[in-house]
N, C-alpha and C positions, 0 to 999 in steps of 0.2 A: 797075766790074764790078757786076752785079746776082746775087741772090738769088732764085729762084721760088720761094710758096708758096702756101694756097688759104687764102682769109680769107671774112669776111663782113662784106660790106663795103657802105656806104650807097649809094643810088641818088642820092638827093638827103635832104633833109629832110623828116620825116612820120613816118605812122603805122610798128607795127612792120614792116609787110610792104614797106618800106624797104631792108629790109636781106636782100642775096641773096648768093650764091656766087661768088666769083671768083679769077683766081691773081692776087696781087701780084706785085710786085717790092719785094725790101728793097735797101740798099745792102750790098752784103757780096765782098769785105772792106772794113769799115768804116775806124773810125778807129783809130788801133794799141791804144787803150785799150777797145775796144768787144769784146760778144761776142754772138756767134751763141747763141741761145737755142734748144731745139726744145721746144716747151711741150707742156705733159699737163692743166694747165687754167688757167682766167681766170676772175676774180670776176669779178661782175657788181654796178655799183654805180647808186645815181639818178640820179647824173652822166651816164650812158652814156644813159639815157631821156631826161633833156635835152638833151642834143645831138643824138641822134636827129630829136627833134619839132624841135628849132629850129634846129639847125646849131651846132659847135662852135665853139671860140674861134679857130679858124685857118682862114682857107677857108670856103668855103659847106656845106661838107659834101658836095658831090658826091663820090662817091670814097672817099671816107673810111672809115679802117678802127676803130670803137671799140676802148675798152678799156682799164683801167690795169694793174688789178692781172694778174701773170701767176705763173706757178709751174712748171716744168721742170729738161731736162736738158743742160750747155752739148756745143754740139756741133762748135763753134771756136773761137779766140781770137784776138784783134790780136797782132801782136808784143811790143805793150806790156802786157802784161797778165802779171801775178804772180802774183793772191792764187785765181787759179779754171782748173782744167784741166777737158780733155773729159774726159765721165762726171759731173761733179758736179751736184749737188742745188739748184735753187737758186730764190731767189723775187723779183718787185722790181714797184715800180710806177713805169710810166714808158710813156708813148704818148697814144692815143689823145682829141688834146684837139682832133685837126687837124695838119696837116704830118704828122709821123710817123707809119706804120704803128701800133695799140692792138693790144691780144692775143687781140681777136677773128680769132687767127689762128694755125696750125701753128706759125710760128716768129717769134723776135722778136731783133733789135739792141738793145743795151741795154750802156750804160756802165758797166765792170767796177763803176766804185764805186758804182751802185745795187743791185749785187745782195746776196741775203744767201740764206746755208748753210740749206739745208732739212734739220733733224735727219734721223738715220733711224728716228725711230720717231714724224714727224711723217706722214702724210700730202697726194698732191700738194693735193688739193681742197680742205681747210684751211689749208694754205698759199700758194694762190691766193686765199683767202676774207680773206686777214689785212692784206695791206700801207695797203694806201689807207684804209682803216677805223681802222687802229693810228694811222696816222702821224695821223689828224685827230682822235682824241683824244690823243695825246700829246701834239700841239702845244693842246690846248686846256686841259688839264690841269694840265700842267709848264711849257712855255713861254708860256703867256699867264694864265692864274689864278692860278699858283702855288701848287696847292692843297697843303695840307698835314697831314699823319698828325693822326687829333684833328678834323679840321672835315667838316661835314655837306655833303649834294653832294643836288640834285636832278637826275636823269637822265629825259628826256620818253623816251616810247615804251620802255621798258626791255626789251621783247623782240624786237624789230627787229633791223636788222642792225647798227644802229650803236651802240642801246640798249642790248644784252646785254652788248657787250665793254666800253663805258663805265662800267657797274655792276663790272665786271670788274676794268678797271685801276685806279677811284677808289677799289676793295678794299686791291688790291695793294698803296697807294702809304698806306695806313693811313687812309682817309676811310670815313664813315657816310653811306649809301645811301640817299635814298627813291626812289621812281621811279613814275610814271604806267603804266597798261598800262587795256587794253581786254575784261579777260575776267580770268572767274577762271585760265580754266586759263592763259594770260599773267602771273597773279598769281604761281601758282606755281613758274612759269619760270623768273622774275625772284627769288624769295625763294631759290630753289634757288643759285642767281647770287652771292647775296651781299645782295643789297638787304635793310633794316631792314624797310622801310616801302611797301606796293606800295596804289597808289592807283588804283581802278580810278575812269577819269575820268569815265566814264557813267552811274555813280552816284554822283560824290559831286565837290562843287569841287575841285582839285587844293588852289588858292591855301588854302583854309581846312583841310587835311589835313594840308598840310605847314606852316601857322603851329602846328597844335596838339600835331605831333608833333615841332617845337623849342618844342613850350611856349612860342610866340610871340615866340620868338630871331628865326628865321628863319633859313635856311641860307647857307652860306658861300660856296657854288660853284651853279649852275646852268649846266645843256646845255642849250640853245634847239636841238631839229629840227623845228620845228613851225610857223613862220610867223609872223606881224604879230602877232593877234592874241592868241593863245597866248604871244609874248616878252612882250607889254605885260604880260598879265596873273600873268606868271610874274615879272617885275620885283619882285613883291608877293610875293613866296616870301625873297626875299631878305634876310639881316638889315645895318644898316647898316653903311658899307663894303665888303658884298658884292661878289661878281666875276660876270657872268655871260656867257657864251659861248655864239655864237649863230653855225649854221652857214647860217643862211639869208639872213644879210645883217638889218642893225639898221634899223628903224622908228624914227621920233620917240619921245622919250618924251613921250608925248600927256597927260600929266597929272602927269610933271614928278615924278614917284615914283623914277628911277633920278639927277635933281639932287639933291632932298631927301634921299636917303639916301646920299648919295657913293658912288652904285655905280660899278665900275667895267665898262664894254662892252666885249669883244671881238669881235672878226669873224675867222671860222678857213675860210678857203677852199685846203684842202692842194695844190690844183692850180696856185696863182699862180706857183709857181716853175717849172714846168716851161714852161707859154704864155709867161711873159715871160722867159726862159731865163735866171733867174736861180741860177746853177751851184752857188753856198754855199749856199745853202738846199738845194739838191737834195740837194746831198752830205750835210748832217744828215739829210735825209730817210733818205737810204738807211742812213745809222747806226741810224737810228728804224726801221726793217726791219730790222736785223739783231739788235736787240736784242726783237724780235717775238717771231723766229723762236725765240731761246735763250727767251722766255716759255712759245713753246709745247711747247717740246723738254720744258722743265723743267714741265709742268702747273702753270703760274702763273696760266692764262688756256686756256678752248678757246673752239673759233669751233663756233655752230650750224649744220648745214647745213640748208635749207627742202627745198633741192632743188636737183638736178642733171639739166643738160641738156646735149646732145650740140651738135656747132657748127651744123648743119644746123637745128639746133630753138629757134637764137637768139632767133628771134620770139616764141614761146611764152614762152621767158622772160623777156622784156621786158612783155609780154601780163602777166604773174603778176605782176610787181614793181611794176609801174605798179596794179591791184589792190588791192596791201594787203594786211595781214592779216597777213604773214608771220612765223612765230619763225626769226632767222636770217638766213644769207646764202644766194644763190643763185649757183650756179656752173657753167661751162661744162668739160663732159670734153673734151680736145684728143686724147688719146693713140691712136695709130692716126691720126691726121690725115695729109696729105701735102706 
C-alpha cells in the first residue's frame, strides 16, 4: 500500500531551479516498527546543495526527494511500535541521500528508533534545525576526538550553522573555545556562544592567533569545515598529539606537520550509516537525537535561525545557503502542507 503526499522533489541534477512540486508516494503501512510522520519543518543542510548539483548517493537523482533533518507530528504507527503514539512531538534525521523519500516533504516514514521527543517548550523549526548538525559534532567530538573538560578546541566558521552549535557543545562538555569568523558582528555572535577567542580570519592568520593564544601549546581538538587548504594549514594550530577532525574529507599531509606531531585525523561523514544501511550506527544516531532534543528542552544549547522558508520557496533557499554568509541554520515551514 502507498501513501500520497506533495514533496519537492529533483528534476534531475543541477542548479536550484531543479527542484519542483510533486505528490509522492511513501510506503505506508510500512514496516510494523516504522512511523508515519506529518512534518511542520525540515533543516536544510550543504549536504542537500550537493546532491542537488551532483546527484545523491543512491540513484541519479532523478526523482528524488531531499532532505534529512525533519521535525513533526506522528500521525500513525506500525504495529510494532511502543515508545510513540499519534499526536506526539517528534524530530529525526533519516532520508533524503537517494532511494528513500528526504523531508522535503509533508510527510515522512521514519523507524520508530530514529525519532526523538520534541520538548514542549522546544519549537518545530529548531527542532528541525537540530538533528544532522548534532549528530556530526557529537560524533566528532565524543566519539572520534575524545575531547575532554580542561582541553582547548578550534572551531572554523564559528557562526554558521554547523560553527555556532560546535562552540556550543565543546562548551557544554567542559572545553575552551577559539573559533574563526568573518566580521565583527560574527565575532560577537560567537563570544556570545561561549567562544574564548574569536578570530576574525580576514584580518589576521588564524594559524598564528591561535599559537599565541595557547601561548604556543597549541590546541587540543580542531573542527576542519573548510577544505584542503584551510585543514593543512590548521594542522599548525594543533599542539602535539592533537586530534583534528575534518568534515570535508583529509588531504595529504603536504609537509608531514600532522606525522611529526602524532596528530591524530578523523573523517566524520554522519550520513555513512544510513547509504550504506548500516543499522547500529543508525540506531546511536537516533540516541544522539534524543539526547539533542533533552539539550534543547534543557537550554544546554539553542540553534540559530538565518531564515525560514515555505516548501514552495525551496529554491530560494538553497539560492541563500549556497551564498554564504549566514549566522545560523536555515529551515523549511511544512505546516499547512498536504
Amino acid at each position: 500500500m502507498t501513501f500520497t503526499c506533495d514533496a519537492m522533489v529533483m528534476r534531475e541534477p543541477g542548479a536550484p531551479d531543479v527542484l519542483e512540486r510533486r505528490t509522492i508516494e511513501l510506503s505506508w503501512p510500512g514496516k510494523p516498527d516504522e512511523v508515519l510522520v506529518k512534518l511542520e519543518a525540515a533543516g536544510i543542510n550543504p549536504a542537500d546543495t550537493f546532491f542537488r548539483a551532483l546527484g545523491p548517493y543512491i540513484g541519479d537523482g532523478v526523482g528524488a526527494t531531499l532532505g534529512h533533518d525533519g521535525a513533526g507530528v506522528v500521525e500513525a504507527v506500525g504495529e510494532a511500535v511502543t515508545e510513540f503514539s499519534v499526536g506526539d512531538r517528534v524530530a529525526f534525521c533519516n532520508g533524503g541521500v537517494g532511494g528513500d523519500p528526504g523531508t522535503y516533504a509533508s510527510h515522512a516514514v521514519v523507524p520508530e528508533w530514529l525519532l526523538a521527543r520534541v520538548p514542549d517548550n522546544v519549537d518545530m523549526v529548531q527542532a528541525a534545525a537540530l538533528p544532522l548538525v548534532f549528530i556530526t559534532i557529537w560524533e566528532s567530538f565524543v566519539e572520534r576526538a575524545r575531547l575532554q573538560a580542561g582541553e582547548t578546541v578550534l572551531v572554523h566558521a564559528g557562526a554558521g550553522g554547523t560553527g555556532h552549535l560546535a562552540i556550543q557543545v565543546a562548551r557544554q562538555l567542559g572545553a575552551t573555545v577559539a573559533t574563526t569568523v568573518s566580521s565583527e558582528k560574527k565575532s560577537a555572535f560567537a563570544a556570545a556562544l561561549g567562544a574564548e577567542k574569536t578570530i576574525n580570519y580576514r584580518k589576521e592568520d588564524f594559524v598564528t592567533a591561535t599559537r599565541q593564544w595557547t601561548r604556543d601549546k597549541g590546541v587540543d581538538v580542531a573542527l576542519d569545515n573548510i577544505g584542503p587548504e584551510g585543514f593543512q594549514a590548521t594542522l599548525g594550530t594543533l599542539a602535539p598529539y592533537g586530534r583534528i577532525v575534518t568534515l570535508m574529507g583529509s588531504p595529504g599531509d603536504v609537509d608531514e606537520t600532522a606525522y611529526n606531531a602524532n596528530l591524530s585525523i578523523h573523517n566524520v561523514m554522519m550520513l555513512t550509516p544510513m547509504w550504506l544501511g548500516l543499522d547500529d550506527y543508525r540506531r546511536n544516531q537516533g540516541a544522539i537525537t534524543r539526547r539533542a532534543m533533552e539539550w534543547l528542552g534543557e537550554s544546554r544549547i539553542k540553534v540559530e535561525i538565518a531564515a525560514t522558508y515555505p516548501l514552495d520557496q525551496v529554491a530560494d533557499a538553497h539560492t541563500r545557503l549556497e551564498a554564504g554568509g549566514n549566522m545560523g541554520k536555515i529551515v523549511l515551514t511544512l505546516a499547512g502542507e498536504k
